[in-house]
RODO-2510 file (C-alpha; in nm, 4 decimals, decimal comma):
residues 330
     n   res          X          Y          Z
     1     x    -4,4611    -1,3712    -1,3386
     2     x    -4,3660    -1,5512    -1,0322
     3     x    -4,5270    -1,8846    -1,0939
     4     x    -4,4287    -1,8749    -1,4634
     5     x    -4,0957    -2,0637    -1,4556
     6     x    -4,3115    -2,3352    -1,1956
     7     x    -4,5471    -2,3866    -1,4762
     8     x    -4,3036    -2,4318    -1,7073
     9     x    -4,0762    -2,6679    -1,5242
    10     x    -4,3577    -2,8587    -1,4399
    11     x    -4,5332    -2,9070    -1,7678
    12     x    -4,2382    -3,0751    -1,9409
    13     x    -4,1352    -3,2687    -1,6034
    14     x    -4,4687    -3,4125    -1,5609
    15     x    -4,5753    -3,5453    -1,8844
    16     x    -4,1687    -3,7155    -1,9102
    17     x    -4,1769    -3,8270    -1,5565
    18     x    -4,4987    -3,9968    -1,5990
    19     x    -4,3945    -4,1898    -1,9476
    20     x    -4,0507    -4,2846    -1,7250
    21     x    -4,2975    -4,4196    -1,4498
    22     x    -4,5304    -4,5930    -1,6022
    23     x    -4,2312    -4,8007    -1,8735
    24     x    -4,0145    -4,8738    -1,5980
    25     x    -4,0895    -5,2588    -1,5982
    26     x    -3,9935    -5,2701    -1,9205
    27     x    -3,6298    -5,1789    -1,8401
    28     x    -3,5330    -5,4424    -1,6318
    29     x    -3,3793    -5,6344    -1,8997
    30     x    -3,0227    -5,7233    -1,9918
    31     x    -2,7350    -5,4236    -2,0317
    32     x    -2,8875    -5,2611    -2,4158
    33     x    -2,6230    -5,1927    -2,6271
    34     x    -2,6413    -4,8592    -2,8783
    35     x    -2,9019    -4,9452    -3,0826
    36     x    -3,0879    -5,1854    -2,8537
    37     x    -3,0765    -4,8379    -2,5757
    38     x    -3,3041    -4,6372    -2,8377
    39     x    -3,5666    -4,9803    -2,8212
    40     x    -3,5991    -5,0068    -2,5011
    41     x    -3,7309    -4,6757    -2,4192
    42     x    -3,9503    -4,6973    -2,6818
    43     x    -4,2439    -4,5704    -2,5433
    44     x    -4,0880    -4,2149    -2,5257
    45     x    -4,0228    -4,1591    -2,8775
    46     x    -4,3543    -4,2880    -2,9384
    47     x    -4,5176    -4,0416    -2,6917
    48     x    -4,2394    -3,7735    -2,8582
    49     x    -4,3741    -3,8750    -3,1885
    50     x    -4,7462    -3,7929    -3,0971
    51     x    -4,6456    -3,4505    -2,9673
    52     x    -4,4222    -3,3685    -3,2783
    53     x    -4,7424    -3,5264    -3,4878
    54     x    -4,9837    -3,2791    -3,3086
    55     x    -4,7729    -3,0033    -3,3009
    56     x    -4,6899    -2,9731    -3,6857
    57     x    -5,0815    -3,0889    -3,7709
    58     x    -5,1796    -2,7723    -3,5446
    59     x    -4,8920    -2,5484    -3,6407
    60     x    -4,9482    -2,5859    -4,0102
    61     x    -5,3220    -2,6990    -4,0213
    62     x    -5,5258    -2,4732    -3,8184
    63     x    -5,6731    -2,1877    -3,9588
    64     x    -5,5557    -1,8464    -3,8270
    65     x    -5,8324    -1,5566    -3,8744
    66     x    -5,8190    -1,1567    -3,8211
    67     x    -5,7912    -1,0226    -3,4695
    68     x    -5,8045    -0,7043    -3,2692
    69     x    -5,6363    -0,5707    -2,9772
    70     x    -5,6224    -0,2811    -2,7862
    71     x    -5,3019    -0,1043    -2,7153
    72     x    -5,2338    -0,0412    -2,3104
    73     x    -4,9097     0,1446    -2,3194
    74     x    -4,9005     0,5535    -2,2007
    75     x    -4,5871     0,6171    -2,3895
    76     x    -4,7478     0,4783    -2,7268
    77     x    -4,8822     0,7375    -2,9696
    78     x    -5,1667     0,4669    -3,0232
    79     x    -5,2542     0,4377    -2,6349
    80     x    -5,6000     0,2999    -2,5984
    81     x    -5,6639     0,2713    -2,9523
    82     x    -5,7998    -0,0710    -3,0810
    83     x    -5,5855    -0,2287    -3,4178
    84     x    -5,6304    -0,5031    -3,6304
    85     x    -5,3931    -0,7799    -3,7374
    86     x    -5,5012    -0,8766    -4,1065
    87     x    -5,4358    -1,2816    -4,0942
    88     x    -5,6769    -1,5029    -4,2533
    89     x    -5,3947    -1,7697    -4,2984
    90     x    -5,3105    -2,1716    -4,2436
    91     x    -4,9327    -2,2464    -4,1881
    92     x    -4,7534    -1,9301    -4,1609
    93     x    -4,4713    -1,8705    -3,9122
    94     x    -4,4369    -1,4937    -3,9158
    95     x    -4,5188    -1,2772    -3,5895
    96     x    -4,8593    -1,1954    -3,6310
    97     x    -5,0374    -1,4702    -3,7990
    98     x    -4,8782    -1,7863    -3,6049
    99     x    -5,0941    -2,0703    -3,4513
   100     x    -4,8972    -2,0275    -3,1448
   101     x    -4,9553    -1,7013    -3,0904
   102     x    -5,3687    -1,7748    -3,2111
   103     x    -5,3474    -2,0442    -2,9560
   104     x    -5,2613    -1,8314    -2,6302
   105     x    -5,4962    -1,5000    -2,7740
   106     x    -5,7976    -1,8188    -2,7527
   107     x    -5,7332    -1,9710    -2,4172
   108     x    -5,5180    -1,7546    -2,2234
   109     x    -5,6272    -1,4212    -2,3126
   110     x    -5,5046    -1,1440    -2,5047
   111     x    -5,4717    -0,9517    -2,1942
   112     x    -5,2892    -1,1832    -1,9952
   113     x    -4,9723    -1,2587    -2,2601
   114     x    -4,6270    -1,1179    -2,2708
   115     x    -4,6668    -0,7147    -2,3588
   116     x    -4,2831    -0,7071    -2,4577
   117     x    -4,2243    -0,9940    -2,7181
   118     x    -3,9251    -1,0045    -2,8940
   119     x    -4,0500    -0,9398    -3,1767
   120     x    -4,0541    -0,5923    -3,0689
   121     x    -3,6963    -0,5861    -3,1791
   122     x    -3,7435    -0,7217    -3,5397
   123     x    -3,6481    -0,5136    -3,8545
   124     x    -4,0263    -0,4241    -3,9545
   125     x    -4,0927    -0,2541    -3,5947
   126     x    -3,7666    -0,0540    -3,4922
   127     x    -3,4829     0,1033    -3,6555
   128     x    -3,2489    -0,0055    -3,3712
   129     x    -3,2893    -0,3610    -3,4667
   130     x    -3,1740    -0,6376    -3,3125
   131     x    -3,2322    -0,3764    -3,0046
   132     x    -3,5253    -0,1860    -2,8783
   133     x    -3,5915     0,1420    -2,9590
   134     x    -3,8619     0,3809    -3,0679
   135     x    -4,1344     0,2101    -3,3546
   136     x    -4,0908     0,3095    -3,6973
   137     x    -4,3948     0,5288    -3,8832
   138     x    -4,4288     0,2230    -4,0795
   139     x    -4,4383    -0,0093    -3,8214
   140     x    -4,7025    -0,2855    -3,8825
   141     x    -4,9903    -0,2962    -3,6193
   142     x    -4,8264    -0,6362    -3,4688
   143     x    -4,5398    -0,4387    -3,3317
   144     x    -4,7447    -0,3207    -3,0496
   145     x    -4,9562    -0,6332    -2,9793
   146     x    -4,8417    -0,9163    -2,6711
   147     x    -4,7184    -1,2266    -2,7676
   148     x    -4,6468    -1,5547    -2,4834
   149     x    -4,3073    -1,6438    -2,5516
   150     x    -4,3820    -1,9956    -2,3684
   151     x    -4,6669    -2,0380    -2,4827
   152     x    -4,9314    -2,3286    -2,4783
   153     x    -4,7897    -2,4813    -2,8315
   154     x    -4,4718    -2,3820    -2,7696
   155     x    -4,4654    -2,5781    -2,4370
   156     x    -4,5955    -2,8714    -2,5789
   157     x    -4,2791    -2,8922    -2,8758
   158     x    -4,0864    -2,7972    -2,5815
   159     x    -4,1301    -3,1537    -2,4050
   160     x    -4,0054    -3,3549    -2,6997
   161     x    -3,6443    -3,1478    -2,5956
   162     x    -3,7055    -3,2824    -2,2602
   163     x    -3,7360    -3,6522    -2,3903
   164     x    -3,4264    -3,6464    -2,5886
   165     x    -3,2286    -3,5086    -2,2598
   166     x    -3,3459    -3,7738    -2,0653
   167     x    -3,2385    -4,0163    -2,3424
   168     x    -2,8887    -3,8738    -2,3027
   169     x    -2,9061    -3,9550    -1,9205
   170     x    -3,0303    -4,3221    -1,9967
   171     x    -2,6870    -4,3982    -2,1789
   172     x    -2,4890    -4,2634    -1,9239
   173     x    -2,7215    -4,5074    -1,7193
   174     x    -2,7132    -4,8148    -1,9252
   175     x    -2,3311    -4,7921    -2,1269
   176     x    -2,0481    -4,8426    -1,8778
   177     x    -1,7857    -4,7110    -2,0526
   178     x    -1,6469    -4,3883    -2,1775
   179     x    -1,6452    -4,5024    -2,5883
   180     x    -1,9599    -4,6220    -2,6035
   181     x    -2,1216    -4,3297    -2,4041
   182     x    -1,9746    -4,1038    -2,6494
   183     x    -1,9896    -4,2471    -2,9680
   184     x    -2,3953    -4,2582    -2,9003
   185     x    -2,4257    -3,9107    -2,7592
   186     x    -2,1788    -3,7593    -3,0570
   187     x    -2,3889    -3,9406    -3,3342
   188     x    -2,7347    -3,8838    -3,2182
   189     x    -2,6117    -3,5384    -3,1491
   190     x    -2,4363    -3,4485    -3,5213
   191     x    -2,7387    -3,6196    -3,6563
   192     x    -2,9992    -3,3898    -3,5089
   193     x    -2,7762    -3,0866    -3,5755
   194     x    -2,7610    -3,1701    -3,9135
   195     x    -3,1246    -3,2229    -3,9579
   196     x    -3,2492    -2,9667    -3,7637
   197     x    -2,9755    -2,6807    -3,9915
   198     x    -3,0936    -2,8750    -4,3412
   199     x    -3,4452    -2,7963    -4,2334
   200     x    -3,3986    -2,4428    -4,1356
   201     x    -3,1616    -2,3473    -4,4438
   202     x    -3,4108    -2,5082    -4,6954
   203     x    -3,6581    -2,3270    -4,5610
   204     x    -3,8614    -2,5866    -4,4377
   205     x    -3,9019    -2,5514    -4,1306
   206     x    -3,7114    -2,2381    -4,0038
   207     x    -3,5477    -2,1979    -3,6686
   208     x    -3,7589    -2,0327    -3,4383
   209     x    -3,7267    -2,0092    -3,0569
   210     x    -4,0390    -1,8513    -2,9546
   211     x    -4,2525    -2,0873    -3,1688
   212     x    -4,0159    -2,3404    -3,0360
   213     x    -4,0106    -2,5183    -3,3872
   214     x    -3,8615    -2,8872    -3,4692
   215     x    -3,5777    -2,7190    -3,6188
   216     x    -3,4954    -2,5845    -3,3017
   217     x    -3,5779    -2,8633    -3,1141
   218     x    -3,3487    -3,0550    -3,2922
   219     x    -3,0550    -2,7744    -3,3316
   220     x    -3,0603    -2,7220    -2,9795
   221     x    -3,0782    -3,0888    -2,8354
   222     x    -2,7983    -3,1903    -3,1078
   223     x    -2,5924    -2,8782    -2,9672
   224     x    -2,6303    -2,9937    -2,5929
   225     x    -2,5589    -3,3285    -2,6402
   226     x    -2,2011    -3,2429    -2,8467
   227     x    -2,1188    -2,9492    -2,5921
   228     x    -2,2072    -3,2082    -2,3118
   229     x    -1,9767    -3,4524    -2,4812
   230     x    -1,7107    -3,2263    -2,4537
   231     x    -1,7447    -3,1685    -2,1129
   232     x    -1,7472    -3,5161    -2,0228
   233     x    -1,4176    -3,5659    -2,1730
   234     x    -1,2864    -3,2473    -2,0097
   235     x    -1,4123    -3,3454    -1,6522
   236     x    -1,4992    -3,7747    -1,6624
   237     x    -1,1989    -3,8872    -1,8650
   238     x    -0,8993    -3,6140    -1,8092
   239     x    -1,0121    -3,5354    -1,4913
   240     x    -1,0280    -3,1731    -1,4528
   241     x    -1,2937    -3,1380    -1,1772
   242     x    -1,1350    -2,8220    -1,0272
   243     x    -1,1593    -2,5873    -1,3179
   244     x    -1,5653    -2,6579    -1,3358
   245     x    -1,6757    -2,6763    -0,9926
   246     x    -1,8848    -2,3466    -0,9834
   247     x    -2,0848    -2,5402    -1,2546
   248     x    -2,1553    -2,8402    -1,0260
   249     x    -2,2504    -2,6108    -0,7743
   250     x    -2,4901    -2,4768    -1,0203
   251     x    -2,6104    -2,8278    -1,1001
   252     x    -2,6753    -2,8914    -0,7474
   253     x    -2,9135    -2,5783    -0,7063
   254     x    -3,0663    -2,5993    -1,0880
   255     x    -3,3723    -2,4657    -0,9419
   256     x    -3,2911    -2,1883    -0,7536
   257     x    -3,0028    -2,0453    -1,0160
   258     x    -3,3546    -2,1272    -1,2748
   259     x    -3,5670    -1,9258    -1,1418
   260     x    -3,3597    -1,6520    -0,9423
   261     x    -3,1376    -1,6266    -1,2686
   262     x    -3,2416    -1,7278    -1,5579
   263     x    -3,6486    -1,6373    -1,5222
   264     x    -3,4925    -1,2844    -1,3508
   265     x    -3,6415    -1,2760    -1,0586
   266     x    -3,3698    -1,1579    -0,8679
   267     x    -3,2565    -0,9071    -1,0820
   268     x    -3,6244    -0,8143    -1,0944
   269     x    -3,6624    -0,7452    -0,7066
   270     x    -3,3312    -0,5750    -0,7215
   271     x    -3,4365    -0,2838    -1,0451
   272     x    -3,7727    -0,2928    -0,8315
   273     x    -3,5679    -0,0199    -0,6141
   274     x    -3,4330     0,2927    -0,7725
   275     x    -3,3850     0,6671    -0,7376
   276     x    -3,5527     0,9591    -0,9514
   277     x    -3,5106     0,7636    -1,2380
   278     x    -3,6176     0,3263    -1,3669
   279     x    -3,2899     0,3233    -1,5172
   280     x    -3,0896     0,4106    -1,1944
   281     x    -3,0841     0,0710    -1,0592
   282     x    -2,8038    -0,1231    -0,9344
   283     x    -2,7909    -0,3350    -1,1744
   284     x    -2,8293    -0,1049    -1,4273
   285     x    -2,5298     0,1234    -1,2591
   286     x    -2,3487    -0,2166    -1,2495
   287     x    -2,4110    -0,2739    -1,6517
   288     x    -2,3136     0,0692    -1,7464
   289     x    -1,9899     0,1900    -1,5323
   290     x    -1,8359    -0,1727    -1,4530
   291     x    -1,8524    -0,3806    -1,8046
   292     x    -2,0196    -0,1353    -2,1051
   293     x    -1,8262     0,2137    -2,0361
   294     x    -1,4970    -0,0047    -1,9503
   295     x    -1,4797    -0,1557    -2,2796
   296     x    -1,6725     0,0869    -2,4836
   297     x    -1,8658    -0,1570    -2,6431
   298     x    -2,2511    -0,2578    -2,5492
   299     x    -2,1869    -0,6345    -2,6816
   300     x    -1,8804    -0,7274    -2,5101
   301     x    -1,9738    -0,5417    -2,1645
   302     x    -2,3456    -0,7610    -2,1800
   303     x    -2,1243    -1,0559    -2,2391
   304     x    -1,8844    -1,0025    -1,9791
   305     x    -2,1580    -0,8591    -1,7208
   306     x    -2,3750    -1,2375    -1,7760
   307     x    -2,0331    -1,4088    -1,7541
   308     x    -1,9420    -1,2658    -1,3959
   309     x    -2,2129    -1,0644    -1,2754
   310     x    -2,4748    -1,3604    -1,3801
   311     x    -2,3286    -1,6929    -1,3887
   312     x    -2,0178    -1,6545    -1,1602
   313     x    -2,2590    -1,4717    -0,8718
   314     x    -2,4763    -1,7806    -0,8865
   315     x    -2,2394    -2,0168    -0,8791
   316     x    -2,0598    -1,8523    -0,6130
   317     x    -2,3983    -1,8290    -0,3721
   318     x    -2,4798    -2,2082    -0,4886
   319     x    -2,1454    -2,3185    -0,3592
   320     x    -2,2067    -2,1939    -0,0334
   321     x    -2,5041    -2,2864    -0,0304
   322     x    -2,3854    -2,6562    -0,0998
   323     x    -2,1490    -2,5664     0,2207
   324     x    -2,4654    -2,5228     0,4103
   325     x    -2,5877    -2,8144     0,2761
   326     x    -2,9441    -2,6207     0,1554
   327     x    -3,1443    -2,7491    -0,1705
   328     x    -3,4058    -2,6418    -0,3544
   329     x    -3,6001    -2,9105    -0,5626
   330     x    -3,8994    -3,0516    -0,6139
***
């Protein structure tokens, strides 16, 4: 679990910072201009274009048979009994008969996956959908099976994210001033927004995180790049440095607020410790009495506990950290 977010990190990293190594002598030219920007890093959407090409080819093409499992959980009515998962399918998204999940059952090993997918939460598996809860009678054998959220597909998709983001930080490289920068980030951002929506909403392609889809892909990027053109105008051209400095002391210790954070590692060693009970943990206590039972609604006290007990905690322990002067990077 530990070396997880590591293998992510350095997956997508190391295939983009090897494609920015090895075209750098091609970008010692004169200042590009917008359209002239996308051509000179054109070996990056070519080496996004082979991993998008491979992806769908393997997503949609590869032939996804039966399979068995055998369910390891003590509070399961079906502990230690062996299902099956009726597939026998090319192309097909859902839970149980995805190439992604086929994928990671092949190489990594059924036993060594994710035994509390999301999918656990879905409509066909509990009645307390979108939450967890007891299994329906009728839940489908899938329900119970592990599933890698970051998987070995998913991971590769994942990378073409990564090579738009750096694209992002090549304008703010190459164009010198504010219009340009943001007319280029704005349009390549709407664009991809709208193409990755028209894709989900006709059904083509839906919008899937776990299977880490090109709708998603481009959803997501397009969403980053207009929410990061906002805060460029907020903070680069008005000015307002002050208001968002706990997020540049986030920025500044990206790894550690990653992996302590985000990949819960932290909160992990801290529910490691309870009394009488796995559910009396201090951040559990913290959850409950502080944010839910103050505004008597689950939503809005998980919203408010991430806003301050999540995000504000780490970017108050990065900014002292950046007081220290300590790093972590690779």
């Amino acid at each position: 679990m530990f070396l997880k977010p590591f293998r992510e990190l350095l997956w997508h990293n190391l295939v983009v910072a090897l494609v920015e190594i090895f075209s750098r002598s091609a970008q010692d030219r004169d200042p590009p201009t917008q359209l002239s920007i996308l051509k000179l890093y054109y070996w990056h959407w070519l080496v996004g274009a082979c991993i998008l090409a491979v992806y769908l080819a393997l997503l949609y093409g590869m032939y996804v048979p039966d399979w068995q499992f055998t369910v390891h959980n003590p509070d399961s009515i079906y502990n230690g009994t062996t299902l099956t998962v009726t597939c026998g399918v090319r192309g097909k998204l859902d839970p149980p008969c995805n190439v992604v999940g086929y994928i990671d059952r092949e190489v990594l090993g059924i036993n060594h996956m994710y035994k509390r997918p999301a999918w656990r939460r879905s409509e066909a598996c509990t009645e307390n959908s979108p939450y967890e809860g007891p299994f329906k009678r009728s839940a489908p054998s899938w329900c119970y099976a592990p599933f890698e959220p970051e998987g070995i597909l998913s991971s590769i998709s994942a990378i073409l994210s990564t090579i738009i983001g750096l694209h992002f930080g090549h304008v703010l490289v190459h164009l010198q001033d504010h219009s340009s920068r943001l007319k280029h980030w704005l349009l390549l951002g709407l664009s991809l927004l709208a193409f990755g929506l028209i894709l989900h909403f006709t059904h083509a392609i839906p919008l899937n995180k776990q299977l880490y889809t090109l709708s998603y892909v481009c959803v997501t990027s397009g969403a980053a790049a207009l929410v990061f053109s906002a805060f460029y105008i907020v903070v680069d051209i008005w000015g307002l440095t002050l208001l968002f400095l706990p997020l540049k002391w986030i920025g500044m210790n990206a790894m550690l607020v990653y992996v302590m954070a985000a990949e819960g590692i932290f909160a992990g060693f801290i529910n490691g410790w309870y009394y009488d009970d796995p559910h009396s943990t201090l951040t559990y206590w913290i959850q409950k009495h502080v944010f839910i039972n103050v505004w008597h609604s689950k939503r809005v006290g998980i919203l408010l506990y991430v806003i301050f007990a999540e995000i504000l905690f780490w970017a108050i322990v990065a900014g002292i950290l950046h007081r220290l002067g300590i790093y972590w990077k690779l």
